[in-house]
C-alpha positions in Angstrom: 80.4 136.2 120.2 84.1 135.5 120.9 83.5 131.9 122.1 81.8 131.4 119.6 84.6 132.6 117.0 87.0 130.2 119.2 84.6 127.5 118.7 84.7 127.7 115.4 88.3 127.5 114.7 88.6 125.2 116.8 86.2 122.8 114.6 88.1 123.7 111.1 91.4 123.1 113.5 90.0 119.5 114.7 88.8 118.7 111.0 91.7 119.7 109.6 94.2 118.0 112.0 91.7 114.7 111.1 92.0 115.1 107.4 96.2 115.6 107.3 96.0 111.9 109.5 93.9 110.6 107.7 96.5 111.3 104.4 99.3 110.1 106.8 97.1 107.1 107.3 96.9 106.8 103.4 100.1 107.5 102.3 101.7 104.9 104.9 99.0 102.1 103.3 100.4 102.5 100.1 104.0 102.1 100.6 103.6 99.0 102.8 101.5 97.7 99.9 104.0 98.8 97.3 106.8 97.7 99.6 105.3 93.9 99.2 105.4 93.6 95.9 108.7 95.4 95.2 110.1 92.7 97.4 110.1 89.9 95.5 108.5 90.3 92.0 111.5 91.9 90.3 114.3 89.3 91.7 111.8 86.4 91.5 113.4 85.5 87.5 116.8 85.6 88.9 115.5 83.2 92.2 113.7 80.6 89.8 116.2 80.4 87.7 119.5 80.6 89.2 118.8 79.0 92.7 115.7 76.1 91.6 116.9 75.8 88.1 113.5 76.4 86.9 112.9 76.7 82.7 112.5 79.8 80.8 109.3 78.4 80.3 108.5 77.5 84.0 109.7 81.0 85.0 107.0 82.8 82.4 104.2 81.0 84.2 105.1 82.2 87.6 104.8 86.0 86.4 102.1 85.2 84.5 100.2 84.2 87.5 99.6 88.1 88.6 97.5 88.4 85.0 95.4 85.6 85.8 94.4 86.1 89.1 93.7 90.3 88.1 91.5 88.3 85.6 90.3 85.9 88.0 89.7 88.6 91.5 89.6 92.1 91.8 85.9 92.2 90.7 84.9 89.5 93.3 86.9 91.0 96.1 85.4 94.4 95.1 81.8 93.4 95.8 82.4 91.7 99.3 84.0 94.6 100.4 80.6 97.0 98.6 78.3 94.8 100.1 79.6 93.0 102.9 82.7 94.4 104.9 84.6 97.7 105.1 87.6 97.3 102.4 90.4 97.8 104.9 88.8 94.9 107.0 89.5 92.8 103.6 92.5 94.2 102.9 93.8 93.1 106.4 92.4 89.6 105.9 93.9 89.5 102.2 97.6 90.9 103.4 97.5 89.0 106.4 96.7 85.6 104.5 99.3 86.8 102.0 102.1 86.6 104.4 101.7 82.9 105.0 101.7 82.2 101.3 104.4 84.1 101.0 106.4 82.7 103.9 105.4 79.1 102.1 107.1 79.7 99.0 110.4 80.1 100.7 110.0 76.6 101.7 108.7 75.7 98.0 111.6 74.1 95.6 109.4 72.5 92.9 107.4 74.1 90.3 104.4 71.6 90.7 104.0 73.4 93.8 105.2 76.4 93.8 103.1 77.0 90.7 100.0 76.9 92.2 100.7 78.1 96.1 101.7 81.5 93.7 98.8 81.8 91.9 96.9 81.8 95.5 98.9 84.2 96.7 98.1 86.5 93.4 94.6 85.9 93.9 95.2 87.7 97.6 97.0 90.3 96.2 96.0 91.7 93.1 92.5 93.1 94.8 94.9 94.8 97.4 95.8 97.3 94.3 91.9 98.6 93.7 91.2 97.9 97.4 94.0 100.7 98.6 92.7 103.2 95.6 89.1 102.3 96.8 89.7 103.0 100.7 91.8 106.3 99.7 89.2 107.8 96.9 86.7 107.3 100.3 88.8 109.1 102.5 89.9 112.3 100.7 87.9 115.2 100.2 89.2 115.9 96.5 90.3 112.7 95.1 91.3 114.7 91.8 93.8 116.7 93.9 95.1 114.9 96.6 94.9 111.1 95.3 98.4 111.4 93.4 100.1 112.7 96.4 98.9 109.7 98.4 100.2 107.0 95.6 103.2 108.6 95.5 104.3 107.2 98.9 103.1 103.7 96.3 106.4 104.7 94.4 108.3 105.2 97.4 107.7 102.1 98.8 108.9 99.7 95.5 111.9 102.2 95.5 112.8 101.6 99.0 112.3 97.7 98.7 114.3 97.3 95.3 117.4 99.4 97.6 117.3 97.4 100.5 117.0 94.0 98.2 120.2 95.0 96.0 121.9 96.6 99.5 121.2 93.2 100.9 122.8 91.4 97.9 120.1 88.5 98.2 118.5 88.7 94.6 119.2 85.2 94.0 117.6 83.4 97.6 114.4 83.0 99.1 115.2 86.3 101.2 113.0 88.6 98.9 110.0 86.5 99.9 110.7 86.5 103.3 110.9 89.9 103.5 107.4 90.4 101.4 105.9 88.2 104.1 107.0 90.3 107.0 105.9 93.6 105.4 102.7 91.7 104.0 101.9 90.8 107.8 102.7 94.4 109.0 100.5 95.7 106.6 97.8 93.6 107.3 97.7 94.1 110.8 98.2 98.2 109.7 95.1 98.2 107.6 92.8 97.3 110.6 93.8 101.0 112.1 92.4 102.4 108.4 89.1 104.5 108.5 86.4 102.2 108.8 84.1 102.7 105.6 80.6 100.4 106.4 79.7 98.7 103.1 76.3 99.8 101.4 73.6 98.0 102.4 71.3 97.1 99.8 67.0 96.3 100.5 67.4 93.6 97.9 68.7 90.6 98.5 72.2 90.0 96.4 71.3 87.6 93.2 73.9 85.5 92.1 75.1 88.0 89.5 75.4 90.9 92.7 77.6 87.3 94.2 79.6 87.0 91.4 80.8 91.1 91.3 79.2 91.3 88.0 76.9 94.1 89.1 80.1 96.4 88.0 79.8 95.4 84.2 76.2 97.1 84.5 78.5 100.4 84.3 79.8 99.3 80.8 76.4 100.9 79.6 77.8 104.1 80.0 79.7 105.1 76.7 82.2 106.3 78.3 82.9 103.7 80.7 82.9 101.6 78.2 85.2 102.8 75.8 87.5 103.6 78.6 87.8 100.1 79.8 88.3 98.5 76.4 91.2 100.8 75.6 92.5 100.6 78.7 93.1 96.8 78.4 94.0 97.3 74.7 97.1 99.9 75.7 98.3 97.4 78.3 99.4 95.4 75.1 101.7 97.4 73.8 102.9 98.2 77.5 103.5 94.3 78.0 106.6 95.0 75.8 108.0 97.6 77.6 107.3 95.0 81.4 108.7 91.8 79.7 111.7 92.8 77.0 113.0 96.6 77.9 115.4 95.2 80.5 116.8 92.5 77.9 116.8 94.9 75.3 119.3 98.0 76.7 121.0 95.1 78.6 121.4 93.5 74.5 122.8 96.9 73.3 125.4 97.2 75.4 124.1 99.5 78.2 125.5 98.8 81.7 123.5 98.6 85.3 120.3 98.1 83.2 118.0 98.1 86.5 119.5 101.1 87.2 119.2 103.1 83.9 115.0 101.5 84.3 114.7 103.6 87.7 114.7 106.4 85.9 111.3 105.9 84.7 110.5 105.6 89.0 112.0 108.8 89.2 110.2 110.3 86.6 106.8 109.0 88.4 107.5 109.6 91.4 107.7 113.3 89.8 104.8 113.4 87.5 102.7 111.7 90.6 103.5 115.2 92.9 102.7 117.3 89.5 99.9 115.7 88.4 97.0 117.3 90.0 98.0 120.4 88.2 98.3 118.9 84.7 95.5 117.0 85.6 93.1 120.4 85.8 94.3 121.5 82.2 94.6 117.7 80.6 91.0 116.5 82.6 91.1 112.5 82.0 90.7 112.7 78.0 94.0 115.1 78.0 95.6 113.1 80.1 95.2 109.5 78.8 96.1 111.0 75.0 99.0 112.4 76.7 100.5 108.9 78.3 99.4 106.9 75.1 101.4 110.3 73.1 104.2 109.8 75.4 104.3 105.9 74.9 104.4 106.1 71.1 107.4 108.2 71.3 109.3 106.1 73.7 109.0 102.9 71.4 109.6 105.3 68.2 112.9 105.9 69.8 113.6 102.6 71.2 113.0 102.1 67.6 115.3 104.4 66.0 118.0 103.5 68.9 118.5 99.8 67.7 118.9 101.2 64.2 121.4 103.8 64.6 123.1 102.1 67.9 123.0 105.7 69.3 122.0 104.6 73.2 121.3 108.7 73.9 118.1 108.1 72.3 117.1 105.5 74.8 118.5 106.8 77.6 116.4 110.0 76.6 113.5 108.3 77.3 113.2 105.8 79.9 112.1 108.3 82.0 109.0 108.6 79.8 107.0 105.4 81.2 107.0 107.1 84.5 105.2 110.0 83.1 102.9 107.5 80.5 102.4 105.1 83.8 100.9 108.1 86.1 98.7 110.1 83.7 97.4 106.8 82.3 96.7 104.9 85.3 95.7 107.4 88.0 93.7 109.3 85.4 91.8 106.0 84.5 91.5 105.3 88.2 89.7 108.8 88.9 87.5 108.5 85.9 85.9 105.3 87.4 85.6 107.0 90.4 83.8 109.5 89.7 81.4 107.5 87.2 80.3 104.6 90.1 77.8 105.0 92.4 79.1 104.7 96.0 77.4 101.3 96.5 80.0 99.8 93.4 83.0 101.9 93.7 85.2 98.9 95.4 84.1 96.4 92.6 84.3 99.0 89.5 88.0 99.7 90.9 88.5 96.2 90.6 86.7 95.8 86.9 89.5 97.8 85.8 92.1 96.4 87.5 90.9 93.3 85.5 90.5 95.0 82.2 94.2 96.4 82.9 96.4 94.5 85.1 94.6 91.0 84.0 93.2 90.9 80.3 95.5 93.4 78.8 98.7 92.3 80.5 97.7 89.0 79.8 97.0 88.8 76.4 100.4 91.2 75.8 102.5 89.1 77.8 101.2 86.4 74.9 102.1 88.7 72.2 105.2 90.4 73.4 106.4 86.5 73.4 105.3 85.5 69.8 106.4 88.4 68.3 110.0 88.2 70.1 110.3 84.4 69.5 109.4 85.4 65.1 112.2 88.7 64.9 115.1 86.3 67.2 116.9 83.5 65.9 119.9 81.9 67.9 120.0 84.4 70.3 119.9 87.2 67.8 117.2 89.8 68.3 115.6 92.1 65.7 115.2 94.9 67.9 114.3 97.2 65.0 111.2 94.8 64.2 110.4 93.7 67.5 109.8 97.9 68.6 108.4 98.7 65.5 105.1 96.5 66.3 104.1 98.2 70.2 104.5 101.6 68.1 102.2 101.0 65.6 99.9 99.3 68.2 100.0 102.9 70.2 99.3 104.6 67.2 96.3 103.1 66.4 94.9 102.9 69.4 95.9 106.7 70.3 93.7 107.4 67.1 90.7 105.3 67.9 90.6 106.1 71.5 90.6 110.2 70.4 88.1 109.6 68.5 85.8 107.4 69.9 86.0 108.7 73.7 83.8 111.5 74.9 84.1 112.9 78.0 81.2 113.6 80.3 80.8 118.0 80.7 79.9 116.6 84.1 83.0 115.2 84.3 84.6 118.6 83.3 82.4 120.9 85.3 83.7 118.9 88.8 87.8 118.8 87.5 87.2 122.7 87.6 85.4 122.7 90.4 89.1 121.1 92.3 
C-alpha cells in the first residue's frame, strides 16, 4: 500500500518536473526567436538610409519584404512540417539557413542585391512565427492558460535586443545583422533539443493541393473560421498605421526619445501577456478580439484628438494601449485556430493566419497607410488630424461587422471554462 502511494507521487513528481521543462524549453524558444528579429528590423531604416544611402522608396521595399513572404510562406512551411517533419526539425533548418542570409547582408551594399537576398531571408523567417506557436500549443497541456506565459518570454526577448542594440550605440552599421545571425544560429541549433512532435501521417497520398498547404483553406468552411480570418487581415489595416507612421507622428509633435515613449506599449504587453489567461476565461476569444479592436479605436480617437488640441497627455495616455490591443488580438486569434484544426493541420492553419495577418493585411495597409499619408502631407507638412481620423473609422466599422457577424462555437466556450 505505501509503495504504492510513493509510486504514485513519484509519477505526478516525474510528470510534473517534465511539464515545468518542457515550459523552460518553450519560453527560451521564444525569446531567441523574438531576440532575432528585434535585432535588426527596427534599426534597419536608419542602416539603409544613413550608412548605404538607400531612397525612401528603396527603404519601404526592404520592410515590405516581411508582408510578402507571410503572403508567400507560412502556409507552405506549415504543411511540411504536418506532413513531413517534426516543426522544431524545420524551425532548426529555417533559423539555421537564416543566419547565413543574415550574415550576407552585412556584406550587401546595393539594393539590387540586398533586395532580394532579404526577401529570402523573410521567406525563412516568417514561418518561424506560426512554427514556435505550433510546437508550443503541442507541448502544453492547457494552451488557453499557459500559452501567454510562454510568449511572454517573445516580448522579453525584442526588449532585451532593442537595449543591447541602443547600449551598443550601433543603429546605424551592419552590427544589428550580425548580431541577428549569431542568435539566428544559436537558435537553430537550440530548436533541435525541442520536443520532437512526429508529423501526421496520412494513408493518402498528398495531391498537389495537400503540396501546396492549401489543405488549410479547407477550414475556411467553418463560419467561424472564416469570418475570423477575413477580419483578422482586415484589422491589420488600420494597425499598419500605427507600424509605419506612430513613431513619425509623436516624433512630428514635438515629443522627445520617441522609441522610448513606443516601449511603453512593450510594457503594457508584456503585462497583459502574464494577465491574459484570466481575462481570457471571462472575455473567451469573441470578448477578447472586441476588446483589442475597442481598445484600438480609442487609441487612434485620441491620437486624433491629440494633433488637434496639441495636448501630448492624450497620447502619452495611450501608447500603452497597442500592447494590450496586440495580446488579446493576436494570442486570442492564435488559440481560436488551435482549437478549430484538426491535429493533422494545426502547423499549416497557424501559418494560414499568419498569412491572412502578418502578410495580406499588413500588406495591403502598408499600401494604404502610404496613399493616405502622401494625400493629407504637402512639403513636409502632415495633417495628422486627417491622417488618424481614417484607421479610426476603419476600426469602427470593422468592430461593428465583426460583432455582428462572428459567432462563437458553445464548444468553444464549454472547453475556455473547462481551463
Amino acid at each position: 500500500m505505501i509503495h504504492s502511494i510513493n509510486n504514485s507521487i513519484w509519477i505526478k513528481f516525474k510528470l510534473f518536473m517534465e511539464n515545468k521543462n518542457k515550459k523552460i524549453q518553450l519560453s527560451a524558444m521564444m525569446f531567441f526567436q523574438f531576440f532575432i528579429q528585434g535585432s535588426w528590423y527596427v534599426t534597419m531604416g536608419t542602416y539603409l538610409g544613413r550608412t548605404l544611402d538607400f531612397s525612401g522608396v528603396q527603404i519601404g521595399l526592404a520592410y515590405s519584404t516581411a508582408a510578402i513572404a507571410a503572403i508567400i510562406s507560412p502556409v507552405i512551411v506549415g504543411m511540411i512540417a504536418d506532413r513531413f517533419f517534426s516543426a522544431n526539425r524545420v524551425l532548426a533548418f529555417l533559423n539555421i539557413v537564416g543566419a547565413v542570409l543574415l550574415f550576407s547582408l552585412t556584406r550587401i551594399e546595393s539594393f539590387s542585391l540586398f533586395f532580394p537576398v532579404l526577401l529570402l531571408y523573410s521567406v525563412c523567417f516568417m514561418p518561424t512565427m506560426s512554427l514556435t506557436n505550433s510546437i508550443s500549443f503541442a507541448n502544453l497541456g492547457n494552451p488557453a492558460k499557459e500559452f501567454s506565459k510562454i510568449r511572454l518570454f517573445g516580448s522579453f526577448g525584442w526588449i532585451c535586443s532593442g537595449l543591447l542594440i541602443s547600449a551598443l550605440k550601433i543603429e546605424p552599421y551592419s552590427t544589428p545583422f550580425l548580431i541577428g545571425a549569431g542568435i539566428s544560429l544559436l537558435a537553430g541549433v537550440y530548436a533541435l533539443t525541442l520536443p520532437h512532435n512526429a508529423p501526421v501521417r496520412t494513408v493518402e497520398k498528398a495531391g498537389v493541393r495537400q503540396l501546396l498547404g492549401f489543405d488549410a483553406f479547407k477550414l475556411t468552411r467553418d463560419r467561424s473560421f472564416l469570418v475570423l480570418l477575413v477580419f483578422s487581415a482586415l484589422i491589420c489595416i488600420p494597425l499598419a498605421f500605427y507600424d509605419s507612421f506612430t513613431n513619425l507622428f509623436i516624433t512630428d509633435v514635438g515629443i522627445e526619445n520617441a522609441a522610448a515613449a513606443m516601449s511603453l506599449g512593450q510594457v503594457a504587453e508584456v503585462i497583459f501577456l502574464f494577465t491574459f489567461p484570466i481575462f481570457f476565461l471571462k472575455l473567451r476569444y469573441k470578448g477578447s478580439i472586441l476588446a483589442a479592436i475597442a481598445a484600438w479605436i480609442l487609441m487612434y480617437g485620441l491620437f486624433t484628438l491629440g494633433a488637434h488640441t496639441g495636448q501630448n497627455g492624450f497620447i502619452f495616455a495611450v501608447l500603452p494601449l497597442h500592447g494590450f490591443c496586440f495580446t488579446f488580438f493576436f494570442v486570442a486569434g492564435q488559440l481560436f485556430v488551435d482549437e478549430k484544426a484538426p491535429s493533422s493541420l494545426r502547423n499549416s492553419a497557424q501559418g494560414l493566419i499568419a498569412f491572412a495577418t502578418y502578410g495580406v493585411g499588413k500588406y495591403l495597409g502598408t499600401l494604404i497607410a502610404g496613399n493616405v499619408v502622401d494625400l493629407y502631407s504637402e512639403q513636409g507638412k502632415y495633417d495628422w488630424i486627417s491622417i488618424w481620423t481614417v484607421p479610426f473609422v476603419m476600426a469602427i466599422i470593422f468592430l461593428a461587422g465583426f460583432l455582428f457577424l462572428f459567432r462563437e462555437d458553445v464548444r468553444d466556450r464549454v472547453a475556455v471554462q473547462r481551463t
